[in-house]
Steps between C-alpha positions, in 0.01 A plus 500: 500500500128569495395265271758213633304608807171462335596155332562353789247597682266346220699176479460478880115587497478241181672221693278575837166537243655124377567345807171633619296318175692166576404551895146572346503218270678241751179614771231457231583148415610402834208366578487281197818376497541103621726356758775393273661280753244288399747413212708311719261244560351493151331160320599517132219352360623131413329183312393223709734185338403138565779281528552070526695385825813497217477818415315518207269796425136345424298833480500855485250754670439897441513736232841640597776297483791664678815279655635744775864588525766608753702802396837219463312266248496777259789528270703807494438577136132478510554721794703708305249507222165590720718824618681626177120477385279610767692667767929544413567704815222327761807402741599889509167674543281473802162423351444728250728624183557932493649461170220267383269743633645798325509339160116328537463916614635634181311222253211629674593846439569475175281270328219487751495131601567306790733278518598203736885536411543627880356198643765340726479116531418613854214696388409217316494264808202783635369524201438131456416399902282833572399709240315463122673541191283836432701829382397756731707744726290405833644093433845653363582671849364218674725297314806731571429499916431157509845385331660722738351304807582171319868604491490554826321166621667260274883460342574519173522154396106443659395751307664318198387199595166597494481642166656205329258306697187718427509645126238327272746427213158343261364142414406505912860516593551656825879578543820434334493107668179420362582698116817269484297212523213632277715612228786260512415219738827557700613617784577832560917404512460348177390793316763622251578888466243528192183362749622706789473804249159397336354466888632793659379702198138377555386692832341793288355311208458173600229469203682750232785334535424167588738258308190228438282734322724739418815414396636811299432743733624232778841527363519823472445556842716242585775669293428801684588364822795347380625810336417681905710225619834599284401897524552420921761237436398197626526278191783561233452597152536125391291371718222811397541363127498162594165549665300720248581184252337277710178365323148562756442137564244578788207244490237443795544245737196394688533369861726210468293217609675162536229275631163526369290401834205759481301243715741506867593897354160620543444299840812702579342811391175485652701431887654807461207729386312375737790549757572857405187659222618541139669831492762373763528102350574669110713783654716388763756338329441179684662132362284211618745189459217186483610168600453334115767326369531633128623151347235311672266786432606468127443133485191541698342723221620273243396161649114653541490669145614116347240306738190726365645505175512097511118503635377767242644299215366171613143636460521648162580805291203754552557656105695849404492793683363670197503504113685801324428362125246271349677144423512531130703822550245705256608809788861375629655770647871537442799471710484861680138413515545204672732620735324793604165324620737275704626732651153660627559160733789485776668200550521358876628191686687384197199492288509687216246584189575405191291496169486169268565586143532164384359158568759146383371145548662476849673818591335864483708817383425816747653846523533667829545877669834531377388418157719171532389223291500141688396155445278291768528154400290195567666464867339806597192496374391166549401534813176696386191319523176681471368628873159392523465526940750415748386132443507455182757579226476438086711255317857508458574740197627310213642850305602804567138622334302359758679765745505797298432731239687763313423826664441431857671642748623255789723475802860340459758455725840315526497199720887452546523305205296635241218767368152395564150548475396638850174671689425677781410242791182566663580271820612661792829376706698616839853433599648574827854371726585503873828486669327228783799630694353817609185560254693743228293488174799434230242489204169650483308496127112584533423421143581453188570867320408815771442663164171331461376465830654703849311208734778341686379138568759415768341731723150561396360188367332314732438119312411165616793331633392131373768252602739746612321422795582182626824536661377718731188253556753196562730730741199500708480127506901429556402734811247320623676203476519365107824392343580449160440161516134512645277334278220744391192275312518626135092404448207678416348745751070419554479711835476837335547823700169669594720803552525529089094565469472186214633195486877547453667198425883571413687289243806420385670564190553302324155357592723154705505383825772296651429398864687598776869673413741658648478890580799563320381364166134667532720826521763446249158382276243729618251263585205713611267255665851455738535877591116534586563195766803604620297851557226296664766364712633831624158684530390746240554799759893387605523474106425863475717608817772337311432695186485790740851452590629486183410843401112428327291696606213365761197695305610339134460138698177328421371366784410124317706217359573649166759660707740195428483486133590907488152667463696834696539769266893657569777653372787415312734696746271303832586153321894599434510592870323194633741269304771637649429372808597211345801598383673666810408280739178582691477915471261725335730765385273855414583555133719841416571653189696836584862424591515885614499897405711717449469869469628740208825545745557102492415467875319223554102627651330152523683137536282185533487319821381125327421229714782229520363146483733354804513505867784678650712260661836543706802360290766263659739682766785727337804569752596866405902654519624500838764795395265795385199607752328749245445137254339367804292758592380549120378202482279515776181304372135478629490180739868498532668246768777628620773282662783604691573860437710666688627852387849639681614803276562344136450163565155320430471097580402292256065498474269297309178689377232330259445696157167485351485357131568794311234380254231552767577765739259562791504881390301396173121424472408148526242310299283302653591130501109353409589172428773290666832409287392115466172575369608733258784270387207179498313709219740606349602164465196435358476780245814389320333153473254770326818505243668235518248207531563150713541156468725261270390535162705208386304253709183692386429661842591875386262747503517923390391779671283739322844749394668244404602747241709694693735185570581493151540866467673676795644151568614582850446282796461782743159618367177473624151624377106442478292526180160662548170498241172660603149356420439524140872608463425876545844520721799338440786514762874363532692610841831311598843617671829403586667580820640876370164587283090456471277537220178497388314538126143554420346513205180558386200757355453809684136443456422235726261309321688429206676140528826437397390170281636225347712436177572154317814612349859554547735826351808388602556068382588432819380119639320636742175617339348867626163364453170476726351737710797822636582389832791626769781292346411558097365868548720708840745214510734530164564897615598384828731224378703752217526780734660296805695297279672850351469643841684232664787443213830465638411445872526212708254270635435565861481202724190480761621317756261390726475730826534386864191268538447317207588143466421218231428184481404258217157438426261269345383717178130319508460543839688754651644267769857413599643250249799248575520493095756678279345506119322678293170428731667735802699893504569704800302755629574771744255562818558724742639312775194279714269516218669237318334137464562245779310176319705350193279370188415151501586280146128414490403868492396713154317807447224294477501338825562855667194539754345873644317455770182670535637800723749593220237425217276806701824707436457477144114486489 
């Protein structure tokens, strides 16, 4: 009995010696060891997504990508995989695994080499959130203490959760959500048994056994798992064979972008690095949902990349890109050749390079990237005269010869119709949309390819405004009294402005002069010499306070007349926002472009507040239930009138309360109302005469307005716009609107002293010759007039019926006066109500015999 005696007493002494090391070892890293509640509140590091107000994602940002799940969204077999793998009895043990321990005990016994084999998908969790991957006892018993104290702070299924969340599972995938989607593109319920094997099997060699570079030793992982998940049961034998069959088809899947908007994306970027620093903006997981409209947004991109296509090709083809073989082909390089230098070139915005290997009468013979052989024939390639300057272009080729050589490497791209010769533009063009409702940008492009230049003109190019201008210079006028039948003398101005520093003498152009016309035809016509009178009229400093109000701002004003013919330098978005004044009645809504945030847990962090363009106004009387008093009292409303109420137990008399217009609640912000609703209607009025034209052009009274373009091409009634053309053409502008949306095009040269020029030719047949110097309607307006027409497609005109305060009357169209006729001479006009004309036009009296007296000559002096 001694040595029973003996044994036990060593046993004992053993197991005090060994609870004594673990005290030891628990006290020594104490200090060391981190809070681990902390994983209860843990940010999985998450890409920051960029969305469209439909729900499309625009743009990815961060180097992880990881789509967080809840322990439910997982299916049961992956579940089932990730354990038979990495952890079969982690529901049973309580952190760590004694029988994993003993065997990573013995392999270290006998062969001398650590192993990980004990590492409990707990222990993993520490490993991963604390501690380095290092193999060292010190981190090992660490490891072991700390899994212990996560068991105790968190259940079983957080713990999970985590670690499908957490493990790096290769080509940046963070977690078994984001390694569905890299690997498969689905989501993580559509992943058959085979996919759920191949990711579950990827936690300890996500490069070894990665199934993009390598496959082999992918599926034998992968059929390792599978053959853990029959050994413990949870698939069947036919199911196991089924799977190991199963070919890898594992590809990568990039972020799935559906709207290519890198323009309104990085605007959207830059808020919320600002808002929160980098590491928390590419980390947090957070979805910024922008207020774009993808299909306008689509058709926005498009319309701009056809207008500077339209303007490059009317100036001439600037020659190949570069030459890869001498034209008699003493060096031609072959196919593979051929293809291979192309390649050295990446294709963007639809344009792609191409090399010509042989050269017809009339048609050309290219190869492109894909080593595709196609035809460009004379349709496509006639278009290339010879650049000489922006003023001047060659002759009209005659063959295909003239254009190019054997050799040369050029720029094709497909049209819509057919393969053509192409170029890089080298004008510069901005695009952008309002919702005049409330000020939501619905398209935003800030140039033509973000690949070539970052420099977002909407926001940050500040360019002369031209005749863009003078709507805001006549609102003035209707303020101080004008209507649109005020005669405004269309002559010559001799009293220069000493405020200019030299003898400033504006003109019109065309270089004519007509008298004295009406203000709503030296709008629709943009008749300079008009808008600098009608500015003389207001004063040059109530000109500018108008401006002000309208969003310019006050320092970008010059302080002399050139004010009226749009010397201001401003921005695309400033002149998109002004002209929706127009549009919604009289308010300057404050343009918005995030809808709101959300954070990796889909609560919503951030919601915009926009301004509504409306006055809150109480609605007609509503009499509310007389037989339920909770209805009654729910519907208890800011200003309320209540009548008669008389509560006795359940019984409520019937009331009468106002409701406010739920489309303008008092709760929201307000924008300001700048302009009244008759003005803004009276110019807008105007601006579709901009459009639409005036007069009877069958008794040969009918005149155009400078877009009278877009009549032919949007073709709705319910449009209104304003060209715009800078001295020496340097900035061309189109802005126009319906009722439900406002926008504006620029286009021109980023360097400001390069014109836009002139052309004498045409690229398209069409009657109406693109020729003389690029102006507003020729240059901005054609991308205006093909995105609103798609934009608008399949909605109805909106009436604008005149608001409260506006009457008409007919007039005499020479003088402006009352008329008693009924032909072609005479139209109504609208005039907000006392400014109409009280004297009628005599029978004697032309636009000859119309006298200004000497006080309203000064005006215009």
């Amino acid at each position: 009995m001694k040595w029973f005696k003996r044994i036990t007493i060593a046993l004992f002494s053993l197991a005090l010696l060994g609870i004594g090391a673990i005290a030891a070892a628990y006290f020594y890293v104490l200090p060391d060891l981190p809070d681990v509640t902390t994983l209860k509140t843990v940010k999985l590091q998450t890409p920051l997504r960029i969305y469209s107000a439909d729900g499309k994602l625009i743009s990815q940002f961060g180097e992880k990508r990881r789509i967080p799940v809840e322990y439910e969204q997982v299916p049961q077999q992956l579940i089932n995989a990730v354990l038979d793998t990495e952890d079969a009895r982690f529901f049973e043990h309580k952190g760590i695994d004694p029988i994993g321990i003993i065997r990573a005990a013995v392999i270290l016994a006998t062969t001398g080499k650590k192993s990980q084999g004990a590492s409990t998908i707990t222990q993993q969790v520490a490993r991963g959130f604390f501690l380095s991957r290092e193999k060292t006892y010190i981190r090992k018993i660490k490891e072991i203490f700390l899994a212990l104290k996560i068991e105790q702070a968190l259940s079983k299924k957080e713990i999970l959760t985590l670690y499908l969340n957490r493990s790096f599972l290769g080509n940046r995938a963070y977690g078994v959500g984001a390694a569905a989607q890299v690997y498969y593109g689905k989501e993580l319920e559509e992943l058959t048994l085979p996919e759920m094997a191949m990711i579950a099997g990827l936690p300890q060699a996500p490069s070894a056994a990665n199934p993009i570079r390598n496959p082999a030793r992918a599926m034998n992982r992968r059929n390792w798992v599978l053959s853990r998940m029959l050994e413990k049961e949870n698939i069947t034998q036919d199911e196991y064979q089924e799977a190991i069959r199963a070919p890898i088809t594992a590809k990568y899947h990039g972020a799935e972008v559906e709207l290519y908007a890198p323009y309104i994306s990085e605007m959207a970027r830059d808020y919320l690095v600002e808002k929160l620093g980098e590491e928390e903006a590419y980390t947090g997981g957070y979805n910024v949902y922008t207020t774009v409209d993808s299909r306008l947004q689509m058709l926005a991109q498009e319309a701009l990349r056809n207008n500077v296509y339209a303007y490059d090709e009317r100036h001439g083809y600037r020659g190949a890109t570069k030459v890869l073989w001498d034209a008699e082909g003493a060096s031609k390089l072959d196919e593979a050749q051929i293809v291979t230098q192309l390649k050295q070139t990446q294709s963007f915005q639809g344009l792609e390079p191409a090399a010509v290997i042989e050269v017809a009468e009339q048609s050309v013979t290219v190869i492109n990237t894909k080593g595709e052989t196609l035809t460009l024939e004379w349709e496509g390639l006639k278009w290339a005269r010879k650049f000489i300057s922006n003023k001047r272009q060659g002759k009209a080729p005659k063959t295909a010869g003239e254009i190019l050589k054997a050799g040369e490497q050029v720029w094709i791209r497909n049209n819509g119709n057919i393969w053509q010769l192409s170029q890089i533009p080298e004008v510069a063009s901005a695009i952008v949309s309002l919702d005049p409702k409330d000020g939501a940008i619905k398209t935003l492009v800030g140039g033509y390819s973000f690949h070539t230049s970052q420099y977002n003109r909407v926001t940050q190019a500040k360019r002369q405004l031209g005749s863009n201008i003078k709507p805001f210079i006549y609102t003035g006028a209707l303020e101080k009294g004008y209507t649109l039948a005020t005669l405004i003398n269309n002559a010559p101005i001799n009293n220069a402005d000493i405020r200019q520093g030299t003898a400033w003498r504006p003109k019109n152009s065309p270089d004519k002069y007509t008298g004295p016309t009406r203000l709503r035809v030296g709008l629709a016509q943009s008749i300079n010499v008009m808008s600098v009178r009608a500015m003389r009229y207001t004063g040059l400093e109530s000109a500018i306070d108008t401006l002000v109000k309208f969003g310019f701002d006050r320092d970008d004003l010059p302080q002399n007349e050139s004010l009226a013919l749009g010397s201001p330098s401003v921005t695309p978005l400033q002149v998109v926002t002004a002209f929706s004044v127009f549009a919604n009645g009289g308010y300057r809504v404050e343009p918005y472009f995030i809808d709101h945030i959300d954070n990796a847990y889909e609560q919503t962090v951030e919601e915009a507040s926009p301004t509504l363009a409306c006055t809150p106004e109480l609605a007609e009387p509503q009499t509310l239930p007389t037989d339920d008093p909770f209805a009654a009292m729910a519907q208890e409303l800011p200003n309320q009138e209540v009548a008669n109420q008389e509560i006795t137990g359940l019984e409520v008399a019937s009331q009468e309360v106002n409701a406010e217009d739920p489309s303008c609640p008092s709760t929201a912000r307000h924008a300001p109302q700048i302009i009244s609703k008759q003005t803004a209607f009276l110019i807008t009025e105007a601006l579709k005469s901009v459009i639409w034209g005036g007069g009877d052009w069958s008794k040969g009274t009918g005149w155009n307005g400078t877009a009278w373009r877009a009549a032919r091409v949007v073709n709705r009634h319910d449009i209104a716009g304003k060209t715009g053309t800078t001295n020496e053409s340097k900035d061309t502008w189109f802005s126009g609107f319906t009722p439900t949306l406002a926008t504006t095009v620029w286009v021109g040269f980023d360097d400001h002293s390069i014109e836009l020029g002139r052309t004498a030719w045409n690229t398209n047949g069409a009657k109406d010759q693109i020729s003389g110097a690029e102006a507003g309607a020729k240059t901005a307006g054609p991308g205006w007039n093909e995105f609103m027409k798609n934009a608008l497609q399949g909605t109805p005109e909106l009436p604008s019926p005149p608001p409260e305060g506006i009457v008409s009357a007919r007039i005499d169209l020479a003088t402006g006066k009352l008329s008693r006729k009924t032909d072609y001479t005479t139209k109504f006009e609208y005039f907000i109500q006392g400014t109409e004309p009280k004297e009628f036009a005599t029978e004697a009296q032309t636009q000859e015999d119309i006298f200004i007296d000497d006080s309203v000559e000064d005006l215009f002096q």
